[in-house]
Backbone as CSV, one residue per row, in Angstrom:
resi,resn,N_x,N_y,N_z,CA_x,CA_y,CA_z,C_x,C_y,C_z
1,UNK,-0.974,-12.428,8.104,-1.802,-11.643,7.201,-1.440,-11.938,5.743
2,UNK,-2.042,-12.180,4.711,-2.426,-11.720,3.587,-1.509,-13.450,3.150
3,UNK,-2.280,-14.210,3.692,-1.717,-16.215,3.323,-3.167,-16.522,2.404
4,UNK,-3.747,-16.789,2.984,-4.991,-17.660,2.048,-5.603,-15.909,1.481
5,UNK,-5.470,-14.683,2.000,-6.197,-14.005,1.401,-5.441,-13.998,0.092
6,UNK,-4.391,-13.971,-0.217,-3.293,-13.695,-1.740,-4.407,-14.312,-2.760
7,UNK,-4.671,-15.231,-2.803,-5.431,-15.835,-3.563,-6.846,-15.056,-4.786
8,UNK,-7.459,-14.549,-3.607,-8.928,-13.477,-3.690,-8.540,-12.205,-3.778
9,UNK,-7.474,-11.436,-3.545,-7.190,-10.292,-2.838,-7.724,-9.542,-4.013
10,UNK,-6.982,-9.587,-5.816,-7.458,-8.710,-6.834,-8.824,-8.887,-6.884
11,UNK,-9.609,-9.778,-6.521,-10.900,-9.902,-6.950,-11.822,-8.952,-5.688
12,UNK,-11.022,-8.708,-4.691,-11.844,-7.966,-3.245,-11.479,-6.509,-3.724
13,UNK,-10.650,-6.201,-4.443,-9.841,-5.044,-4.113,-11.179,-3.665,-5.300
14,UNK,-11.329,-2.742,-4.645,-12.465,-1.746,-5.878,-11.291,-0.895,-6.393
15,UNK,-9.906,-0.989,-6.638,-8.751,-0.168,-6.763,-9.278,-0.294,-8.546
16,UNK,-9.039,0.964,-9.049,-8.769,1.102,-10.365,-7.472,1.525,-10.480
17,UNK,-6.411,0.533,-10.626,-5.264,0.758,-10.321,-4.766,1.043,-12.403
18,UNK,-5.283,1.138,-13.241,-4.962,2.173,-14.363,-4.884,3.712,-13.963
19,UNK,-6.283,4.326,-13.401,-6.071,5.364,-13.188,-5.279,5.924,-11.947
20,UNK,-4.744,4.835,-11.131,-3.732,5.283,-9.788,-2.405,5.338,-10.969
21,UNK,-2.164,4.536,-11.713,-0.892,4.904,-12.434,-0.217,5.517,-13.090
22,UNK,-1.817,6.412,-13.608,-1.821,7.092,-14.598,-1.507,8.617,-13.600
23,UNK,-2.007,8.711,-12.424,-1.561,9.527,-11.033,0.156,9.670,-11.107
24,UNK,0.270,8.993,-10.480,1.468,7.877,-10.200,2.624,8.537,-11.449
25,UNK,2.154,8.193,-12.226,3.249,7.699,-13.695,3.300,9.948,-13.723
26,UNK,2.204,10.402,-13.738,2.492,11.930,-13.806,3.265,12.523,-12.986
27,UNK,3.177,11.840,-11.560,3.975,12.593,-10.301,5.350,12.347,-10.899
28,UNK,5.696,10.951,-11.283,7.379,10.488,-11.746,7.688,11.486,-12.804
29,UNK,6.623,11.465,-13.793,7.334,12.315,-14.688,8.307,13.887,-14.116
30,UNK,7.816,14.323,-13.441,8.270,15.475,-12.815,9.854,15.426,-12.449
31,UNK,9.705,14.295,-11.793,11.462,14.339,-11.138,12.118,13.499,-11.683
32,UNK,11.892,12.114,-12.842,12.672,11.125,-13.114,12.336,11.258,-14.802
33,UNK,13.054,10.065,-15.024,13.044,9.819,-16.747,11.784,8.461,-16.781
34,UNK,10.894,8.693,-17.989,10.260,7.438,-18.254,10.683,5.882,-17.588
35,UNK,12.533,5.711,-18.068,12.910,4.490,-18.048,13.880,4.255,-16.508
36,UNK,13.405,5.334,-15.594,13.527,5.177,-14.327,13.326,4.050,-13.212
37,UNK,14.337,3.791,-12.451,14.316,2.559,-11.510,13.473,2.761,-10.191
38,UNK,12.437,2.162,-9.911,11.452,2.154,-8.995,11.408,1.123,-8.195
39,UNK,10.848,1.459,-6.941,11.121,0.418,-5.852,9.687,0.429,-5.230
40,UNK,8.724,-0.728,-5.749,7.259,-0.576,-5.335,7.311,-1.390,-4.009
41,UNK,7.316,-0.498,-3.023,7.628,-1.192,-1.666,5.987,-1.796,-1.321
42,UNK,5.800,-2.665,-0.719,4.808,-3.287,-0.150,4.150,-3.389,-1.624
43,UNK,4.513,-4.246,-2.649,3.983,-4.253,-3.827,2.782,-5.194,-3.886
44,UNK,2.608,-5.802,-3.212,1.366,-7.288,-3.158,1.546,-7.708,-4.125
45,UNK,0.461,-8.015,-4.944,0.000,-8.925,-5.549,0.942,-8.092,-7.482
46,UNK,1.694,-7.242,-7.173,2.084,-6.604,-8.036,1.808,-5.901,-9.230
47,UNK,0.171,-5.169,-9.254,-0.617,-5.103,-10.106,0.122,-3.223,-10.676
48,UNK,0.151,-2.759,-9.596,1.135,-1.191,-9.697,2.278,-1.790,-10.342
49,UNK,3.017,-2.465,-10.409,4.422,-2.569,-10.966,4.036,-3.492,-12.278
50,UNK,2.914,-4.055,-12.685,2.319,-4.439,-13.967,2.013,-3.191,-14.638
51,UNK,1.342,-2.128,-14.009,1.144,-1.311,-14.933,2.332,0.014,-14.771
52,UNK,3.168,-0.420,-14.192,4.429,0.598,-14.647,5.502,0.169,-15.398
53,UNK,5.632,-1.222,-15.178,6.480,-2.118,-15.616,6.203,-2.100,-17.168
54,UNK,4.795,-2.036,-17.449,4.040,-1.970,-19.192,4.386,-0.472,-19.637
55,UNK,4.604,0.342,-18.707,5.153,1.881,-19.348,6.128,2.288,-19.529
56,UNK,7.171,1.525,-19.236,8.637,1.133,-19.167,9.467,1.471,-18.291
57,UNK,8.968,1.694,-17.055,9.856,1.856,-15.699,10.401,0.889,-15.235
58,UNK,11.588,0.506,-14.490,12.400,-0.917,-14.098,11.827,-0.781,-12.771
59,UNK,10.918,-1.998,-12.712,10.517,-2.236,-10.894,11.195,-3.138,-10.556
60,UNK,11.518,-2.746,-9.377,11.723,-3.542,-8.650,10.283,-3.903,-7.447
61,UNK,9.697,-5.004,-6.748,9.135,-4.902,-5.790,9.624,-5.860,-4.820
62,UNK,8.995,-5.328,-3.916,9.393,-5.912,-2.320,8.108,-5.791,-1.592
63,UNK,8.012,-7.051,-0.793,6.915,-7.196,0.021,7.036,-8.232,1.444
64,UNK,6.228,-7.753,2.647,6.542,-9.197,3.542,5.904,-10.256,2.978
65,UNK,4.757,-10.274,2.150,4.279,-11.977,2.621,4.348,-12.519,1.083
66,UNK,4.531,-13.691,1.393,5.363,-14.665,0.924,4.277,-15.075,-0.540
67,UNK,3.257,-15.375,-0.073,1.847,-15.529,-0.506,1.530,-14.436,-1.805
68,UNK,1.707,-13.360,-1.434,1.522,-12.131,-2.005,2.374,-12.112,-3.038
69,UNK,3.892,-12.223,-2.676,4.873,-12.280,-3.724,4.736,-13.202,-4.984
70,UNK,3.996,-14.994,-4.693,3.739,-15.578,-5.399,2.978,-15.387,-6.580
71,UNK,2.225,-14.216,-5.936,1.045,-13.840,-7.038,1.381,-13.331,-7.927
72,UNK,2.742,-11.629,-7.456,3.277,-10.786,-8.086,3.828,-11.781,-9.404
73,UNK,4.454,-12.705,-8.937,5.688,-13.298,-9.712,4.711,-13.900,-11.405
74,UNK,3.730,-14.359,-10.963,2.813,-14.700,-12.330,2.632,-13.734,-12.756
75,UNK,2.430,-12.639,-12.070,1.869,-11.669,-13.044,2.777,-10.443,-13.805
76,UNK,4.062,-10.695,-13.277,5.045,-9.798,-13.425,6.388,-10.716,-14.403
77,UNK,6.117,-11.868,-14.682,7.089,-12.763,-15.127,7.497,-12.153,-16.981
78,UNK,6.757,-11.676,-17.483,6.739,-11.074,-18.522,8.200,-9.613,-18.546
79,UNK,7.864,-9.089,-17.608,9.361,-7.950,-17.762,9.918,-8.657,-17.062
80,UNK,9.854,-9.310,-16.228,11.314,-10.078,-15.320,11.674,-8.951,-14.124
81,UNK,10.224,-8.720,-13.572,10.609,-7.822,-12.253,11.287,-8.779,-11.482
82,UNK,12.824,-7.628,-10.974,12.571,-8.717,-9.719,11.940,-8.338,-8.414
83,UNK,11.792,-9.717,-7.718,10.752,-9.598,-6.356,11.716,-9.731,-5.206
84,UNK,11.442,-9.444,-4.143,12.099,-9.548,-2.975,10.738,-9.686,-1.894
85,UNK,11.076,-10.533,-0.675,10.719,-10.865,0.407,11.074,-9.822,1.656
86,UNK,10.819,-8.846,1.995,11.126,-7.879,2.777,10.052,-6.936,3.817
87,UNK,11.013,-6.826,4.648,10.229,-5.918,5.859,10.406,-4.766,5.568
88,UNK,9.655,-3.399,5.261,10.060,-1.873,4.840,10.684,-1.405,6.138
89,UNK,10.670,-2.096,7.428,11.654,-1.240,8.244,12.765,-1.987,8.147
90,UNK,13.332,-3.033,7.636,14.718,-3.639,7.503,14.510,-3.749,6.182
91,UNK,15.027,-2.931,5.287,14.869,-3.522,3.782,16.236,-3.840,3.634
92,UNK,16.539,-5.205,2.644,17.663,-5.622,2.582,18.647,-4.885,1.746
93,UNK,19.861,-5.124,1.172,20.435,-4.046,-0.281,19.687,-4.568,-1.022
94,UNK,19.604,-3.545,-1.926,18.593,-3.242,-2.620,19.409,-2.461,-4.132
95,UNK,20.314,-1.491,-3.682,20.818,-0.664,-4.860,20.063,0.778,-4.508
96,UNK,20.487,1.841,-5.313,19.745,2.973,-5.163,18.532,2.752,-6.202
97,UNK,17.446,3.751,-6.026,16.990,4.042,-6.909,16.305,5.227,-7.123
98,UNK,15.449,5.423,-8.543,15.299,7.306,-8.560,14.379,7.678,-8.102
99,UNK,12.921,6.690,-7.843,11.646,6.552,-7.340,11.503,5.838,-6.092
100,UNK,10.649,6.038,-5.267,9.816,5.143,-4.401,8.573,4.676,-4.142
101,UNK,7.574,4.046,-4.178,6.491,4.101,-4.730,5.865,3.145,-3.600
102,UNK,4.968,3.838,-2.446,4.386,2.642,-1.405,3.123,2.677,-1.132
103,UNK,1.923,2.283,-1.913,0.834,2.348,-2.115,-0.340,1.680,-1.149
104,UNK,-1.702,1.614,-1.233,-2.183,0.512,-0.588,-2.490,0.569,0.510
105,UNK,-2.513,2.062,1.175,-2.515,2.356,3.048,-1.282,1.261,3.103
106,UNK,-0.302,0.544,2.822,0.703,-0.288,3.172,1.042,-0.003,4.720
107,UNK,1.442,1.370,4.914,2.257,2.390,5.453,1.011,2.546,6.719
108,UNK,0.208,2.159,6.636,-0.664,2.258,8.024,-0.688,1.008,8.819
109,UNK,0.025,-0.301,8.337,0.253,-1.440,8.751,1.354,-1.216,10.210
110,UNK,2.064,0.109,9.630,3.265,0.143,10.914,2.661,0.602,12.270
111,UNK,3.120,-0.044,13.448,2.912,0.260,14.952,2.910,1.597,15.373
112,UNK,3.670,2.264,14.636,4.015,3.338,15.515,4.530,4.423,15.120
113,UNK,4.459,6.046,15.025,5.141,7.162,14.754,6.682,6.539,14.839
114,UNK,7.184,6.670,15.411,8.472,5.909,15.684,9.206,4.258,14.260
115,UNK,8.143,3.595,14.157,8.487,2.983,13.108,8.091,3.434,11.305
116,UNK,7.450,4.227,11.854,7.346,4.965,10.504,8.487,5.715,10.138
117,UNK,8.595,6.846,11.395,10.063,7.842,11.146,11.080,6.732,10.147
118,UNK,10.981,5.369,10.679,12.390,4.280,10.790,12.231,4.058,9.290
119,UNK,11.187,3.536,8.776,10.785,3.851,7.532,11.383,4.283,6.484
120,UNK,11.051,5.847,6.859,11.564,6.796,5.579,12.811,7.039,6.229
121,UNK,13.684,6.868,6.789,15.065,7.110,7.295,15.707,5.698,6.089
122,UNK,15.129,4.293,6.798,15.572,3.600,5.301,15.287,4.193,4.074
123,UNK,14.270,4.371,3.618,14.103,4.828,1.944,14.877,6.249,1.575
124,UNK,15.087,7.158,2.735,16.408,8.448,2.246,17.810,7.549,1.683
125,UNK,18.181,6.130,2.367,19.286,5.826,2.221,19.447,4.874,0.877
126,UNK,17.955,4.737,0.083,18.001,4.336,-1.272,18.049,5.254,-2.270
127,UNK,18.495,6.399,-1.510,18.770,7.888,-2.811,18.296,8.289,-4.000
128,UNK,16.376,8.162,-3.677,15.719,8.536,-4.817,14.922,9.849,-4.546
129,UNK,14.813,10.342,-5.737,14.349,11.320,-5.808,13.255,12.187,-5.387
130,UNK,12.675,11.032,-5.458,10.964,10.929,-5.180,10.424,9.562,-4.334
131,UNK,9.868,10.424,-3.279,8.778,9.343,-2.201,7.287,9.446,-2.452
132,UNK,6.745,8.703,-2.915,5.103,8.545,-3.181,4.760,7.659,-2.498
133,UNK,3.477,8.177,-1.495,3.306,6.972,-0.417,1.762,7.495,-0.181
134,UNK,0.496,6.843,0.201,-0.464,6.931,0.890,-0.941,6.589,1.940
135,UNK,-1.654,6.868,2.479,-2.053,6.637,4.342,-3.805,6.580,3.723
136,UNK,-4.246,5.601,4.785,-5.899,5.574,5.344,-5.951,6.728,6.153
137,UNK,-7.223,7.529,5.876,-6.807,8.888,7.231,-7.817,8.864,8.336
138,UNK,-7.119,9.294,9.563,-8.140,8.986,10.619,-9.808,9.306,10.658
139,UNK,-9.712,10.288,9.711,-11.243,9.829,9.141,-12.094,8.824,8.512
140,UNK,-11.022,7.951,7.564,-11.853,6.918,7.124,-11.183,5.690,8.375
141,UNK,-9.899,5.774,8.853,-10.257,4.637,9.834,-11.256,4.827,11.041
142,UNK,-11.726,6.286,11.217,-11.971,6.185,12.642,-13.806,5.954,12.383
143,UNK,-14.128,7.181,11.571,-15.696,7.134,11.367,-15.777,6.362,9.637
144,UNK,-15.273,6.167,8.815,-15.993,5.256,7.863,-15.992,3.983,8.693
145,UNK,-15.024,3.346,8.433,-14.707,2.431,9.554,-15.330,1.678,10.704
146,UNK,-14.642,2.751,11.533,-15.183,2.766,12.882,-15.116,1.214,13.566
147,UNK,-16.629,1.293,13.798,-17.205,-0.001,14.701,-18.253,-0.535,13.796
148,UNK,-18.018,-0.180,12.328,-19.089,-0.728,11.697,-18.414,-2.243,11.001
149,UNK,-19.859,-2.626,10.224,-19.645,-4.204,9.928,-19.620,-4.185,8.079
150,UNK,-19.121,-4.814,7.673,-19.524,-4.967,6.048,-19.569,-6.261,5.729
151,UNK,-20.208,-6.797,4.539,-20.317,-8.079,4.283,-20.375,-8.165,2.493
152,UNK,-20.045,-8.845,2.000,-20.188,-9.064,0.630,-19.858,-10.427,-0.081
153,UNK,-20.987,-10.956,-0.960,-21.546,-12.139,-1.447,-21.434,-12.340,-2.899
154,UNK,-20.741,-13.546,-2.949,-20.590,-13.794,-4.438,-20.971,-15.355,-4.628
155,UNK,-21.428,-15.679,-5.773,-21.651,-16.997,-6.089,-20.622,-17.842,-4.715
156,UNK,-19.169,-17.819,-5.509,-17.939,-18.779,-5.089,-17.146,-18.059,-3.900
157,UNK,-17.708,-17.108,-3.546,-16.427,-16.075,-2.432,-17.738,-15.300,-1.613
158,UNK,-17.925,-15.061,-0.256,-18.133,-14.441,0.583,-17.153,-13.966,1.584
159,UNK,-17.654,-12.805,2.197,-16.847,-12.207,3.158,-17.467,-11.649,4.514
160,UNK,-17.088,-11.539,5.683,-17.670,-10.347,7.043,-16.569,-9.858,7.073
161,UNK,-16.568,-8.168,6.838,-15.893,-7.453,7.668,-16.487,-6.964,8.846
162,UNK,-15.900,-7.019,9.862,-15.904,-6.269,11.342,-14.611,-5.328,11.459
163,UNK,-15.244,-4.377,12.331,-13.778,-3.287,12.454,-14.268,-2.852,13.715
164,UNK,-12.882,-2.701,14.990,-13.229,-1.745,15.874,-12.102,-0.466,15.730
165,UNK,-12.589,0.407,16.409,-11.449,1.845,16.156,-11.132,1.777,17.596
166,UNK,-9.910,1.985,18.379,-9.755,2.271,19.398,-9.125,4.078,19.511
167,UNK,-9.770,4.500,19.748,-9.062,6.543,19.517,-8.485,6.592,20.651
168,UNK,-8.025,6.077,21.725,-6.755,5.864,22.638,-5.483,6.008,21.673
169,UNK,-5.790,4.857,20.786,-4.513,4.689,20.175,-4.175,4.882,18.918
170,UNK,-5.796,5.119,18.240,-5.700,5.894,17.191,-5.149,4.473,15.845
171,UNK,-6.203,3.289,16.563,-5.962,2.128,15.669,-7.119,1.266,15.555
172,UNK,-7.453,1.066,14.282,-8.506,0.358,13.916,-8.110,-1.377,13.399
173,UNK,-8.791,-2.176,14.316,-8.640,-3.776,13.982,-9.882,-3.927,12.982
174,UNK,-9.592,-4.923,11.876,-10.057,-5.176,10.896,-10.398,-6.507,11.057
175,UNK,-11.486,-7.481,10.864,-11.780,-8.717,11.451,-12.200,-9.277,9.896
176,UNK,-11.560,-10.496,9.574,-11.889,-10.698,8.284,-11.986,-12.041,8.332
177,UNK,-13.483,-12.500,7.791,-13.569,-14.300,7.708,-14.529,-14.420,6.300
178,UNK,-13.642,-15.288,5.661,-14.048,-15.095,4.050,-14.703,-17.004,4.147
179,UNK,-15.228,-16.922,3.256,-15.923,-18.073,2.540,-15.494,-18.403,1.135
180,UNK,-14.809,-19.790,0.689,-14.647,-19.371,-0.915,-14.628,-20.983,-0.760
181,UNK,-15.664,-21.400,-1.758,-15.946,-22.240,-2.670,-14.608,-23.509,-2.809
182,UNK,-14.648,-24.754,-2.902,-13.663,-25.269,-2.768,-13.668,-25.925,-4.160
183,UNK,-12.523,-25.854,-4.739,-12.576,-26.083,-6.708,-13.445,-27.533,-6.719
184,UNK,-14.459,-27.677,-7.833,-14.787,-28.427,-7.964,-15.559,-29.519,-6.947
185,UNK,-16.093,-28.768,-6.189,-17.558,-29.215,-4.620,-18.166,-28.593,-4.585
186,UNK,-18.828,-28.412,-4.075,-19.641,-27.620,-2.915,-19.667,-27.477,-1.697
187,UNK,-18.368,-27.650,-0.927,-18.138,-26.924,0.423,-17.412,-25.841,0.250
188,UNK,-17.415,-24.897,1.438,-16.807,-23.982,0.804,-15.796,-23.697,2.372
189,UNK,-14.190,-23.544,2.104,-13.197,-23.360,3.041,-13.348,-21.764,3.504
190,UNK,-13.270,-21.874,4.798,-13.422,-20.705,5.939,-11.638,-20.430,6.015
191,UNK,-11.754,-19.167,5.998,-10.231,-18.628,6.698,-10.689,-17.291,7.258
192,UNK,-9.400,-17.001,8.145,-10.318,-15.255,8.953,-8.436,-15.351,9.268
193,UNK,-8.604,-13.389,9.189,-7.417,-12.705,9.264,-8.000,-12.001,10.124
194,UNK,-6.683,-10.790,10.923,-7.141,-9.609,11.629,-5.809,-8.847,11.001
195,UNK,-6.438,-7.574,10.497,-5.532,-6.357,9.890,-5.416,-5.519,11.056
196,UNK,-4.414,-5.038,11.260,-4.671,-3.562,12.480,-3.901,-2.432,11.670
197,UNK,-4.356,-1.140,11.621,-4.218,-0.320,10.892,-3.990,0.846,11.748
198,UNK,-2.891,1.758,11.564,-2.726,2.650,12.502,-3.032,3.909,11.980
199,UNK,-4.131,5.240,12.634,-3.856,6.427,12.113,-3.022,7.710,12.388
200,UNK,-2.365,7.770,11.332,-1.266,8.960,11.595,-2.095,9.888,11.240
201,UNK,-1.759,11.149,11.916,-2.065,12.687,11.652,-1.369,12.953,10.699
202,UNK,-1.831,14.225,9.821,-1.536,14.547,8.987,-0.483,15.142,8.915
203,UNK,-0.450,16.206,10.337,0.351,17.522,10.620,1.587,16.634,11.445
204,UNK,1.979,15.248,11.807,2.547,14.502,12.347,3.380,14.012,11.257
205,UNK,2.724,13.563,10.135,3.437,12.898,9.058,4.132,14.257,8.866
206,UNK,3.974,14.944,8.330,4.646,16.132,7.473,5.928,16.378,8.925
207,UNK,5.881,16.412,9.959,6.807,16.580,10.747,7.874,15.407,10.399
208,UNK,7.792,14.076,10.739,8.151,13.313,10.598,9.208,13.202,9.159
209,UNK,8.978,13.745,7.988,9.032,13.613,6.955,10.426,14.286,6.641
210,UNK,9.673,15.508,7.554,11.295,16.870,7.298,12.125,15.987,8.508
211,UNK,11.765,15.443,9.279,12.932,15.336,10.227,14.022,13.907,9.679
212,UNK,13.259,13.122,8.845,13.921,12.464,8.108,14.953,12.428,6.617
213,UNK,14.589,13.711,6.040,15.604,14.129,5.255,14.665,13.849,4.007
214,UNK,13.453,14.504,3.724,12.693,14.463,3.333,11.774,15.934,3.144
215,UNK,11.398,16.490,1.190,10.277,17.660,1.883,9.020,17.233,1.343
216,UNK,8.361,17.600,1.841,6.559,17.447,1.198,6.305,18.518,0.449
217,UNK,6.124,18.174,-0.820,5.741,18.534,-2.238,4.277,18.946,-2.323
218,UNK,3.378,17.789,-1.440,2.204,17.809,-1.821,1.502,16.622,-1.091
219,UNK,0.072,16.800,-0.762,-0.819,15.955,-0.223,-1.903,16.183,-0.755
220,UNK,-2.389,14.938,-1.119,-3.882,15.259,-2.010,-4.664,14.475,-1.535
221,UNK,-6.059,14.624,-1.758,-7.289,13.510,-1.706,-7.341,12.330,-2.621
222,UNK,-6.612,11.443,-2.020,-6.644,10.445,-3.099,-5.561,10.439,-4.243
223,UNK,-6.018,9.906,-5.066,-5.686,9.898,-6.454,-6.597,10.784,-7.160
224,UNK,-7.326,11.810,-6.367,-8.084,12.298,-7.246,-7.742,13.668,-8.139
225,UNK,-6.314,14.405,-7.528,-5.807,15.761,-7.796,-6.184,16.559,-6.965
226,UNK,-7.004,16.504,-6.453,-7.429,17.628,-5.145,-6.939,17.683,-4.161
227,UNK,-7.244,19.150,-3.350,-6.217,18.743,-2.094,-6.674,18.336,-1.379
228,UNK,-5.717,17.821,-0.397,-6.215,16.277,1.234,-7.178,17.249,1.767
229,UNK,-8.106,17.082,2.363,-9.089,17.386,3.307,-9.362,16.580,4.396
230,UNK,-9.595,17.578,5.721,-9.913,16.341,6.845,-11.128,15.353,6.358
231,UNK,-12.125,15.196,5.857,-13.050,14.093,5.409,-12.276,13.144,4.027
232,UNK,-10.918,13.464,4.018,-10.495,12.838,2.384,-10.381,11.386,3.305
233,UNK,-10.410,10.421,2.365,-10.432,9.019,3.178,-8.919,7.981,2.795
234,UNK,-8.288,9.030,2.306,-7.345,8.663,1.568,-6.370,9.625,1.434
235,UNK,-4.964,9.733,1.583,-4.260,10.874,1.447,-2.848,10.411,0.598
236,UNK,-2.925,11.432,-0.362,-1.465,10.991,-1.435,-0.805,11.597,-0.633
237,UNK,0.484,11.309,-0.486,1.836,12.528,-0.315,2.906,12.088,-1.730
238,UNK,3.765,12.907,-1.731,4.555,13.402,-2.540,5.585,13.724,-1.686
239,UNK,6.921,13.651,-2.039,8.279,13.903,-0.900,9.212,14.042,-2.108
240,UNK,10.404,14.624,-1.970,11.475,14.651,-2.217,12.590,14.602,-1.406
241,UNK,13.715,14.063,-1.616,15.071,13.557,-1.141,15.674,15.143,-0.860
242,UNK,15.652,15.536,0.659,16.444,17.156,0.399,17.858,16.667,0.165
């Protein structure tokens, strides 16, 4: 996942990631200092740690794919984040820090209640203050989602999404075969990924959370300030280190 997509990914993405930071950057204020050390776990393409990194927070990011990191690194070479290559259930040393910051449904990539718990059991043992993390919610994986199809067309880049939901397991496969223009021709190179995305309950996470040494502060709709609702398609949480 996410090899030839690294490339396209900011250009697919509808994230207004100013106003997620501007979210983001308010929740930190609460428990940390401006010039606070942050750990943007599953950072991609590093566009969250560009715009925290510009407000003067020390990121650090970490991500699995390799591809992804490459991107971060151009775009983050200016503060001298450093990057790391990492799995969020084995994260390597790292150092403590006062924030955690895991954006992106990232956190719906994991298999299982069980590897999630494993999760935030690592990030209690980076002794920050604050856990900020979002989930896809089984509403937008199960019925936005679903079994439906999407497609979208650009001069130099096309895409099909396909998605099935399986509610056995409470996991939606994501079927992705892009089209993009090959520099300077007119053929255009085919690649196709499959995402699988898992949905956690709400009332599951919040269990999970306390049993890890962790309290929930707060769950909202989004980035929007409101609170989570079963139709929210998107759910902030908020945690603190008990």
């Amino acid at each position: 996942m996410y090899r030839d997509l690294a490339a396209v990914y900011d250009r697919l993405t509808d994230i207004d990631t100013g106003h997620w930071a501007d979210v983001v950057e308010k929740i930190l204020r609460t428990q940390v200092s401006p010039k606070a050390r942050v750990l943007d776990l599953a950072c991609g393409t590093g566009s969250m740690s560009y715009e925290l990194a510009s407000r003067g927070y020390q990121m650090v990011g970490a991500d699995l794919s390799e591809e992804m990191l490459a991107v971060a690194e151009g775009k983050l070479r200016k503060f001298a984040v450093p990057l790391f290559k990492a799995d969020m259930r084995r994260l390597p040393p790292l150092g403590d820090f006062d924030a955690v910051i895991c954006l992106s449904d990232s956190m719906n990539y994991l298999a299982s209640q069980a590897e999630l718990a494993e999760v935030f059991q690592g990030l209690h043992k980076l002794n920050p203050k604050l856990l900020i993390f979002d989930l896809n919610t089984p509403y937008y994986l199960g019925q936005v989602l679903g079994d439906n199809s999407f497609s979208h067309v650009e001069e130099d880049l096309a895409y099909i999404w396909e998605n099935g939901f399986d509610p056995g397991r409470d996991l939606c496969e994501m079927r992705l075969t892009f089209f993009v223009k090959s520099p300077g021709g007119p053929a255009y190179a085919r690649f196709d990924e499959v995402h699988l995305e898992k949905a956690f309950k709400l009332a599951r996470v919040e269990e999970l959370l306390g049993l890890t040494g962790w309290n929930l502060s707060g769950v909202y709709d989004g980035y929007s300030g409101r609170p989570a609702g079963i139709e929210s398609e998107r759910w902030l949480f908020v945690s603190t280190k008990v």
